[in-house]
One Martini backbone bead per residue (centre of mass of N, CA, C, O) as a GRO file, in nm:
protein
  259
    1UNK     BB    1   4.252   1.741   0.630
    2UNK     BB    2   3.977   1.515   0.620
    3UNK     BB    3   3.905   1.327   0.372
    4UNK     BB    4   3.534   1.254   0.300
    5UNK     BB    5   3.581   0.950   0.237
    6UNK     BB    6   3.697   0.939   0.585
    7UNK     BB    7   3.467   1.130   0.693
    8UNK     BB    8   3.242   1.087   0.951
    9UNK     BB    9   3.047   1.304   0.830
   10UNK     BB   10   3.072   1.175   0.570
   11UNK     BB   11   3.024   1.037   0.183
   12UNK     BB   12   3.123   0.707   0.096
   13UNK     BB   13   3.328   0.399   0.070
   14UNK     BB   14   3.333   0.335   0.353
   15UNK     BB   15   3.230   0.233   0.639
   16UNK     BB   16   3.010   0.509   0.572
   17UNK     BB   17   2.862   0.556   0.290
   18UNK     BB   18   2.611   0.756   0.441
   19UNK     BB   19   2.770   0.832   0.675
   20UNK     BB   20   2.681   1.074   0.980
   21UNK     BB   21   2.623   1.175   1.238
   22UNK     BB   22   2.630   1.402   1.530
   23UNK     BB   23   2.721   1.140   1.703
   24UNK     BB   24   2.835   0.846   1.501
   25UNK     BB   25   2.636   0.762   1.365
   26UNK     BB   26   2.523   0.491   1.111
   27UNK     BB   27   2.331   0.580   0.851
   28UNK     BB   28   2.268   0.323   0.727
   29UNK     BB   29   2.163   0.191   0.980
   30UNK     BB   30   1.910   0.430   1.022
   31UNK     BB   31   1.777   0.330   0.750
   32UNK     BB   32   1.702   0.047   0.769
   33UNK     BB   33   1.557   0.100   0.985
   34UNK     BB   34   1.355   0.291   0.883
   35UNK     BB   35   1.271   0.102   0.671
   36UNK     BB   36   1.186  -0.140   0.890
   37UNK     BB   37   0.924   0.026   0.952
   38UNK     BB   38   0.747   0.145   0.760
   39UNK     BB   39   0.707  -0.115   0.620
   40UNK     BB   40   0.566  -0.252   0.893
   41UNK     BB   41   0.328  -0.039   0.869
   42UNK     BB   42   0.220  -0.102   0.593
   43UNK     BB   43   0.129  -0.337   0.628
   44UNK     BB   44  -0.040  -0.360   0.857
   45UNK     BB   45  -0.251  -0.154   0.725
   46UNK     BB   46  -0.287  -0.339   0.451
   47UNK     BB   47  -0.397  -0.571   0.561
   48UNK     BB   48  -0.642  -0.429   0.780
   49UNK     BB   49  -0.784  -0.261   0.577
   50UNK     BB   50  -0.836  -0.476   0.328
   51UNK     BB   51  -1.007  -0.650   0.537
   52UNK     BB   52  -1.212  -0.473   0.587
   53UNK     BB   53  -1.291  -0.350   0.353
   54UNK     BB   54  -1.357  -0.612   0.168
   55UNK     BB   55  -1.603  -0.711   0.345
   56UNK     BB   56  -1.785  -0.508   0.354
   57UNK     BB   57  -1.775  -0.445   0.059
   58UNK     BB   58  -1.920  -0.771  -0.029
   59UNK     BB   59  -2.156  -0.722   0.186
   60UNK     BB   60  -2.282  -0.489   0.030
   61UNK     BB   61  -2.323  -0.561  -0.251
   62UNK     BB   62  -2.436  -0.832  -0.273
   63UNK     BB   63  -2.707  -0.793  -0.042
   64UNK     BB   64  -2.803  -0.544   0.009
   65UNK     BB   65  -3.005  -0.303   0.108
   66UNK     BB   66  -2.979  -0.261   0.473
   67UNK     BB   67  -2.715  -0.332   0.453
   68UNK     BB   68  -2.547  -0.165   0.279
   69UNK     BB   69  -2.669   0.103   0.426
   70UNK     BB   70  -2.535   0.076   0.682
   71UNK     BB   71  -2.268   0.023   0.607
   72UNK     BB   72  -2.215   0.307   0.422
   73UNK     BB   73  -2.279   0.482   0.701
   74UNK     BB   74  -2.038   0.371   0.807
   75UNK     BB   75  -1.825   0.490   0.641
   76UNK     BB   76  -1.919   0.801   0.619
   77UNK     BB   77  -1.848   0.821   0.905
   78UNK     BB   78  -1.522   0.709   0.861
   79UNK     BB   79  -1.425   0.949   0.637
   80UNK     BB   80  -1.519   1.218   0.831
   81UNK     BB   81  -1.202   1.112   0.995
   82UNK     BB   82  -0.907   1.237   1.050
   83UNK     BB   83  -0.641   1.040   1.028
   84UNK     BB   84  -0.420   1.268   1.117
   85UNK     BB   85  -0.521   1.321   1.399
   86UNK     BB   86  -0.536   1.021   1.515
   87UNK     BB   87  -0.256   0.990   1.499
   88UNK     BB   88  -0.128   1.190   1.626
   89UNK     BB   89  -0.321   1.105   1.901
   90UNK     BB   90  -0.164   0.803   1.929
   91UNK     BB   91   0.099   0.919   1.933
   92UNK     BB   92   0.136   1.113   2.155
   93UNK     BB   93   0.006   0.901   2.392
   94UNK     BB   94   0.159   0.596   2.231
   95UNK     BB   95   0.425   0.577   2.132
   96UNK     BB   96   0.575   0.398   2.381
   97UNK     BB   97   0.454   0.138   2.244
   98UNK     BB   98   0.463   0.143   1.960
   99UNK     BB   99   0.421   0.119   1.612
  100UNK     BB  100   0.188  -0.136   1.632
  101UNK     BB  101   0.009   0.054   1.724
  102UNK     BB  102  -0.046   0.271   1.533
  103UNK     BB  103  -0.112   0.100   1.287
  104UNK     BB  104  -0.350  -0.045   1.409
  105UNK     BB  105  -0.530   0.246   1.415
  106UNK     BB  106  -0.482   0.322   1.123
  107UNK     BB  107  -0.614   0.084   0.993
  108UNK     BB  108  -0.897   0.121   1.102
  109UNK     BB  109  -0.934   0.406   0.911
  110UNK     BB  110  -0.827   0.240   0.566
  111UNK     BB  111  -1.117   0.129   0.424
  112UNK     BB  112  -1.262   0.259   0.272
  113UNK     BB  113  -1.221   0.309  -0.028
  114UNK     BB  114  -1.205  -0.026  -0.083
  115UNK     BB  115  -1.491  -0.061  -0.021
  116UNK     BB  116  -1.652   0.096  -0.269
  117UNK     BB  117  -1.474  -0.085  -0.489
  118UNK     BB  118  -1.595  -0.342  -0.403
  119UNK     BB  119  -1.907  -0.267  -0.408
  120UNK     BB  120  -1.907  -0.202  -0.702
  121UNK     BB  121  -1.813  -0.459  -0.828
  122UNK     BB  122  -2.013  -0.652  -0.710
  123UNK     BB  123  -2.291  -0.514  -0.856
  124UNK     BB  124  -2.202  -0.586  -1.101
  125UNK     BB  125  -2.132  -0.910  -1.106
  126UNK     BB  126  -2.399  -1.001  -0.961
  127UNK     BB  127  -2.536  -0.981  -1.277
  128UNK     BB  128  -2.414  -1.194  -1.391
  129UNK     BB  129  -2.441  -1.513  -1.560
  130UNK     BB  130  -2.297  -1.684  -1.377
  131UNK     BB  131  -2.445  -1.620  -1.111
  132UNK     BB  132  -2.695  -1.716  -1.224
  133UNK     BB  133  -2.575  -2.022  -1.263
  134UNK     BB  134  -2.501  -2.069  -1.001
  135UNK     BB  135  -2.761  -2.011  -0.829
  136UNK     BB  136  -2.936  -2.225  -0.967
  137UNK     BB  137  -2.740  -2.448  -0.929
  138UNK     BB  138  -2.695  -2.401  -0.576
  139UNK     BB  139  -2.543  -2.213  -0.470
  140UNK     BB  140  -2.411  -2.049  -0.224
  141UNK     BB  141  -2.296  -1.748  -0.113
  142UNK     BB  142  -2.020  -1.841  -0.029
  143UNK     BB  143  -1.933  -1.970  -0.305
  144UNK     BB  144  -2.051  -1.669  -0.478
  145UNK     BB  145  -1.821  -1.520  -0.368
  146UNK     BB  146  -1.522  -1.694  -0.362
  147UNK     BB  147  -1.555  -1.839  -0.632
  148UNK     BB  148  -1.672  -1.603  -0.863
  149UNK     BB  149  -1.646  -1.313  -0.776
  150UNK     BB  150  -1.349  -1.297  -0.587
  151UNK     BB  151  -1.174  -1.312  -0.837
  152UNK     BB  152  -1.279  -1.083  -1.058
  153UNK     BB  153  -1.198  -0.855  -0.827
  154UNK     BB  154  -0.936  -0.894  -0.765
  155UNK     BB  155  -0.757  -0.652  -0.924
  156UNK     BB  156  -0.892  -0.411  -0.790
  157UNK     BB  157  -0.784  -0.517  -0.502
  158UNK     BB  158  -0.465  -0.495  -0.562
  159UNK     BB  159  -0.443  -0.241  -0.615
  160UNK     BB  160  -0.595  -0.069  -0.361
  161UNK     BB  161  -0.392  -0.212  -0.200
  162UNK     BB  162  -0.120  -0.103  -0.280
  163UNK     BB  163  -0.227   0.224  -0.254
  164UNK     BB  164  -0.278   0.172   0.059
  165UNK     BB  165  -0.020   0.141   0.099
  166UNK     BB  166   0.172   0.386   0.001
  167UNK     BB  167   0.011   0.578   0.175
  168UNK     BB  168   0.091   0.504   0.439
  169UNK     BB  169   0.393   0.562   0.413
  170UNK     BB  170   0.322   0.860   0.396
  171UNK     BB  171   0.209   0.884   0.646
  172UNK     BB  172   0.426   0.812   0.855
  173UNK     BB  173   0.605   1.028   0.760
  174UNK     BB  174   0.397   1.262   0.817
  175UNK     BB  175   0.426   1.195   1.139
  176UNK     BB  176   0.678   1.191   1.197
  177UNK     BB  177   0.796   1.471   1.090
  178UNK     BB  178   0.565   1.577   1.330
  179UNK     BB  179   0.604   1.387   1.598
  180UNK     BB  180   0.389   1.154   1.601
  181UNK     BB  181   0.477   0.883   1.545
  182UNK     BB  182   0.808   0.795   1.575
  183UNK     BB  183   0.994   0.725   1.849
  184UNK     BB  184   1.230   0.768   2.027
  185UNK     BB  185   1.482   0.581   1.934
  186UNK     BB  186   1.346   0.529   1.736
  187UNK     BB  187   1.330   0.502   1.382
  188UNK     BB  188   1.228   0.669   1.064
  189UNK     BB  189   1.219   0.801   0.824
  190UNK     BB  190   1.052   1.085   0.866
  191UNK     BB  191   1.231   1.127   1.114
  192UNK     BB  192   1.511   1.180   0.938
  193UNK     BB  193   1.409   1.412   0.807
  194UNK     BB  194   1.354   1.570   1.034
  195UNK     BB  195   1.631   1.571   1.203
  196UNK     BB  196   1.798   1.651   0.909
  197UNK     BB  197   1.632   1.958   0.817
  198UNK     BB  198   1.920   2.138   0.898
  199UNK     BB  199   2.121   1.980   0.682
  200UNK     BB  200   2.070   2.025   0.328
  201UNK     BB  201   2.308   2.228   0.290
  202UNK     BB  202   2.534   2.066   0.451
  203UNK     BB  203   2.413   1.761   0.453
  204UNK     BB  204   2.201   1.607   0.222
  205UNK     BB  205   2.228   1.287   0.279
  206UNK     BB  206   2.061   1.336   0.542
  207UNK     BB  207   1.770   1.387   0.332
  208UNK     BB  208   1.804   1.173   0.061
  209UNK     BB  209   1.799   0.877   0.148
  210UNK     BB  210   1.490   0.846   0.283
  211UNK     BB  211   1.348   0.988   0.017
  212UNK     BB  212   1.433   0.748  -0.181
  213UNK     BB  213   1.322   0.519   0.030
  214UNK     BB  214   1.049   0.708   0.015
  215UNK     BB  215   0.962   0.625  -0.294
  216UNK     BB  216   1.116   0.321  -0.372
  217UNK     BB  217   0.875   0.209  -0.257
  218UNK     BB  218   0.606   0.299  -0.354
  219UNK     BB  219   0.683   0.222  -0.631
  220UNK     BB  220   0.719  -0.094  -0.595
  221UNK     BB  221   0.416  -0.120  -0.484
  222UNK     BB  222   0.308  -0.073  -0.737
  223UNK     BB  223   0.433  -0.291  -0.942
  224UNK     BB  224   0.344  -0.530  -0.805
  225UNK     BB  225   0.022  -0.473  -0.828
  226UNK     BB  226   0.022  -0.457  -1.168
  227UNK     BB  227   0.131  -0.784  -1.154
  228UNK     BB  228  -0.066  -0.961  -0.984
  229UNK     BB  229  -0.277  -0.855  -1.200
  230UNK     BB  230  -0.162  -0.996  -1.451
  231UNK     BB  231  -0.191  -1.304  -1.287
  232UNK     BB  232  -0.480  -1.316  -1.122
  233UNK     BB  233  -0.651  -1.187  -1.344
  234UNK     BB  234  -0.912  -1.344  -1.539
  235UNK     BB  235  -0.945  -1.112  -1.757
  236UNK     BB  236  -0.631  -1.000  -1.805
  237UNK     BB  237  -0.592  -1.278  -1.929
  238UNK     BB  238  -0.832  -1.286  -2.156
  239UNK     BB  239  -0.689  -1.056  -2.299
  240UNK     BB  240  -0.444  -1.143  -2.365
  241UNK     BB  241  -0.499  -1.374  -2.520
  242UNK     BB  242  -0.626  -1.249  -2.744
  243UNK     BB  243  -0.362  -1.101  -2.841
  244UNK     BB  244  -0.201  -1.337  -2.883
  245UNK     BB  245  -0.377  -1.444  -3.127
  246UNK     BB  246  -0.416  -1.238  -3.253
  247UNK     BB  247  -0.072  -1.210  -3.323
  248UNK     BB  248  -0.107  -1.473  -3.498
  249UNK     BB  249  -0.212  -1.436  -3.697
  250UNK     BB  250  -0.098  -1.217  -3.852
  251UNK     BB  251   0.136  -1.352  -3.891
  252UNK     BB  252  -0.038  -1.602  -4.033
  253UNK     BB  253  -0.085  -1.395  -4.299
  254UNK     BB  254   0.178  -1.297  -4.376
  255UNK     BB  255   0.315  -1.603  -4.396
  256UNK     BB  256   0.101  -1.649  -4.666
  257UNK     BB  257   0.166  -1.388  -4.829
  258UNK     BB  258   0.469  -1.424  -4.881
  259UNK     BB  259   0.403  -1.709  -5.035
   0.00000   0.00000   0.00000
């Protein structure tokens, strides 16, 4: 019997550290394809979504009235559209166009959440002082949204955006799973799990791998999302600064009670 770390179907340290498949592909290798495709899709979503959320949700905050009420209107439309019955009809009929295809319809109505949380940001903002300074002082409405506004609101805007690509990964595995997502040959996470998903008792690695590599991305998604919001918030900054003070003082009280 040949040991399991030279099996062609085994998990080992040789040519196939993740395995092969049932007729010897390197699992390695479509684990990396599949999460190549997965990530392509996420930014794909996370682009189109945040830019048009983003969009949306800015020109209705900023401008209210009947702008306001029209997009939100929008909104509610969208909102209302089961996403994954779109994707799955997407996948189903247009899968063998490739994946950017599907990507871009899933993009097109998953910014609705990105977009309210903008336009809350957005009324908060433009009541504030510098606002109403920037505005006497005659700055234009594009100078007050671009130069004033959106840089105080990137916080809320980058968290949003790395949860909508986290989601995005998971909606893609969970149609691929489904078999409406990203279709033969081509392989993506969700396929490889659904492909060897009556394999979990007898090669589990070649159901933990993708499942670990779509934790692995989400998890990364987010933690990126978090530094840098606390790199590029300028709120978030003076925050740390006060902070940093308040640490300084402290210390220099202590060593002046030492002496």
């Amino acid at each position: 019997m040949v040991p399991s770390f030279i099996d062609g179907t085994g998990m080992g340290l040789g040519m196939h550290p993740f395995g092969q498949d049932d007729i010897g592909h390197d699992y390695l290798s479509m684990v990396m394809r599949g999460a190549q495709r997965s990530i392509y899709v996420m930014v794909v979503i996370g682009f189109l979504g945040g830019s048009i959320g983003i969009v949306v949700g800015s020109i209705s905050g900023y401008f209210r009235g009947w702008i306001d009420a029209l997009l939100m209107r929008l909104t509610d439309f969208v909102i209302t559209i089961p996403t994954i019955i779109i994707g799955s009809v997407v996948g189903y009929h247009f899968g063998n166009l490739g994946v950017g295809f599907l990507a871009f319809y899933l993009g097109i109505f998953a910014w609705t959440g990105l977009s309210r949380l903008v336009r809350g940001e957005f009324l908060k903002l433009r009541e504030m002082e510098f606002v109403d300074a920037a505005r006497v002082a005659g700055a234009s409405n594009r100078r007050i949204i671009f130069k004033h506004i959106l840089p105080n609101a990137v916080g809320i805007i980058i968290v949003s955006v790395t949860l909508l690509m986290s989601g995005a990964i998971l909606l893609e595995t969970a149609l691929s799973y489904l078999g409406f997502g990203v279709v033969a040959p081509d392989v993506s996470l969700g396929s490889l799990i659904s492909q060897f998903q009556d394999s979990f008792t007898i090669r589990p690695w070649l159901f933990w791998w993708p499942g670990l590599f779509i934790i692995t991305i989400a998890l990364s998604i987010n933690f990126i999302g978090d530094g840098l919001r606390d790199a590029f918030d300028p709120r978030q900054r003076r925050r740390l600064g006060k902070k940093e003070k308040a640490a300084s003082r402290d210390q220099a009280k202590i060593a002046a009670a030492s002496n």
